[in-house]
C-alpha positions in Angstrom: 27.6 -9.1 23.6 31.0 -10.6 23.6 31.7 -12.9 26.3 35.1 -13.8 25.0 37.5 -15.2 22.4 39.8 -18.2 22.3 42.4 -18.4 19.6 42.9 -21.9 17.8 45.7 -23.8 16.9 45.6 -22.3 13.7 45.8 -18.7 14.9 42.3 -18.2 14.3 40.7 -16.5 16.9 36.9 -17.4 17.3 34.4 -15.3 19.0 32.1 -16.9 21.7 28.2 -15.2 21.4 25.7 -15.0 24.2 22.7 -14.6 22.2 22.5 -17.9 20.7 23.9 -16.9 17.4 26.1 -19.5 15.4 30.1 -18.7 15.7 32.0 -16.7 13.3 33.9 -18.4 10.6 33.6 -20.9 7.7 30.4 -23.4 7.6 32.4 -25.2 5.3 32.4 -29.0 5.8 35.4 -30.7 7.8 37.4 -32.4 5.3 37.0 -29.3 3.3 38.5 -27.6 6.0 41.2 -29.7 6.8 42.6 -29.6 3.5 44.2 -25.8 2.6 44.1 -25.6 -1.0 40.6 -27.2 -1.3 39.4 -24.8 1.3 40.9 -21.9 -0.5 39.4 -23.4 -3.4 35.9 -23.5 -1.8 36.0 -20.1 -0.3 36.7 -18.5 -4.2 34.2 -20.7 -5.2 31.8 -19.2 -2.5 33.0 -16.0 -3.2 32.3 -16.2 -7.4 29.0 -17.7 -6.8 28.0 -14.6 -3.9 29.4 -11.7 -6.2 27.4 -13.5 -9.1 24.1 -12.9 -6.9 25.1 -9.8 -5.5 25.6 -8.6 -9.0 22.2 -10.0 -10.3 20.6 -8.1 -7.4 22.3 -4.9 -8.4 21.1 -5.5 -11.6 17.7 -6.1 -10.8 17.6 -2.4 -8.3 16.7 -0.3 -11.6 15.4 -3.3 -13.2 11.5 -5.1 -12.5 12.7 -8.0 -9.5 13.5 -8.4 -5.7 16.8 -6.4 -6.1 17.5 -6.2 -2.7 16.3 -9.8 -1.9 18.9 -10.9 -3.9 21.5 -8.8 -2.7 20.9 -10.0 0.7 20.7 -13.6 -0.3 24.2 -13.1 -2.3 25.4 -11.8 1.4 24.0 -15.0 3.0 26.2 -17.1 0.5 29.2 -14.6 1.3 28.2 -15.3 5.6 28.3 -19.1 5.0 32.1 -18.6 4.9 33.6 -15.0 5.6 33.6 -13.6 8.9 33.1 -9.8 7.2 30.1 -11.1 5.5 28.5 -12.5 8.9 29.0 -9.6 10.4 27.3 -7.1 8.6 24.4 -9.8 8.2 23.9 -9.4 11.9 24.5 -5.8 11.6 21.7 -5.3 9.3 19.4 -8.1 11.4 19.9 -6.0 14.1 19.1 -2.7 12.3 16.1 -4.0 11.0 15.0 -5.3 13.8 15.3 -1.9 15.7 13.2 0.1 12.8 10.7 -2.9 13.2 10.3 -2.2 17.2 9.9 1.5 16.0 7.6 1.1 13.5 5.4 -1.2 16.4 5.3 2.4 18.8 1.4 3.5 18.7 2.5 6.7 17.7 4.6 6.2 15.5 1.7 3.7 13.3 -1.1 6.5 14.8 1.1 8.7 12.8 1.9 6.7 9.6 -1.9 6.0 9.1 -2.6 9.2 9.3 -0.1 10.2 6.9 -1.4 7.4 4.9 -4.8 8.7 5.0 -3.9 12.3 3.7 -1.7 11.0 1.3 -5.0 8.5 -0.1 -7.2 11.4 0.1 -4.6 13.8 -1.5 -4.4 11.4 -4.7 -8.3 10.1 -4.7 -9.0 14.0 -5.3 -6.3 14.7 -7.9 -7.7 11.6 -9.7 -11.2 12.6 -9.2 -10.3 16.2 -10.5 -8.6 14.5 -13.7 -11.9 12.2 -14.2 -14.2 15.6 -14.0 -11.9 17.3 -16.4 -10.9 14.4 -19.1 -13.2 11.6 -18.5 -11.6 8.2 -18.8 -9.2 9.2 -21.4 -5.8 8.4 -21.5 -3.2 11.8 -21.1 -1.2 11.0 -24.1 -4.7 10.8 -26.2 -5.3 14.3 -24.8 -6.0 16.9 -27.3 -5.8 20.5 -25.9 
């Protein structure tokens, strides 16, 4: 929750959190900061090097890797200096957190084991039906 804002010198206006969370805005050093066109030159910098993992994470959704383990990293180098970014990173840490809570509920894990179970069962007798019927041969070697 919100407890406030205060707006800076610089027209900036910084939100104060409750829940121990770390301010919005740029984690960029001081002197950084304090100088515009080295900042602005930091936060395109940021912003190449996020898109770049972003992208590679895209990439890697169809591909064999941690697709969206990257993504998610590319947004944690996007939160180190845009408000936006940080926002949907708590967004999503919230979100997750919820389906988490959920997935804890004894009826809801009674019900996903026994899902699980049917859906073991439901595949041990389709293979055990292709081992009766083919033996241990491969389907494309399959001659009928």
């Amino acid at each position: 929750m919100n407890t406030g804002s205060d707006e800076t010198s610089e027209g900036v206006v910084v939100v104060k959190e409750e829940r121990g969370e770390k301010p919005l805005g740029s984690r960029a050093p001081d002197f950084v900061k304090a100088r515009r066109y080295l900042h602005l030159s930091w936060q395109v910098g940021v912003f190449v090097v996020g898109l770049v993992v972003v992208v590679g994470g895209i990439i890697m959704l169809p591909l064999p890797g941690p697709g969206w383990l990257v993504i998610f990293g590319g947004m944690a180098i996007w939160a180190t200096e845009f408000v936006w970014a940080q926002l949907v990173l708590r967004w999503t840490k919230r979100k997750v957190t919820a389906a988490a809570q959920r997935a804890l509920d004894p009826r809801v894990r009674r019900r996903n084991v026994i899902l699980t179970t049917i859906g073991l069962l439901i595949i041990a007798v389709l293979a055990g039906v292709y081992l009766w019927r083919f033996g241990l041969e491969m389907p494309w070697n399959i001659k009928e």
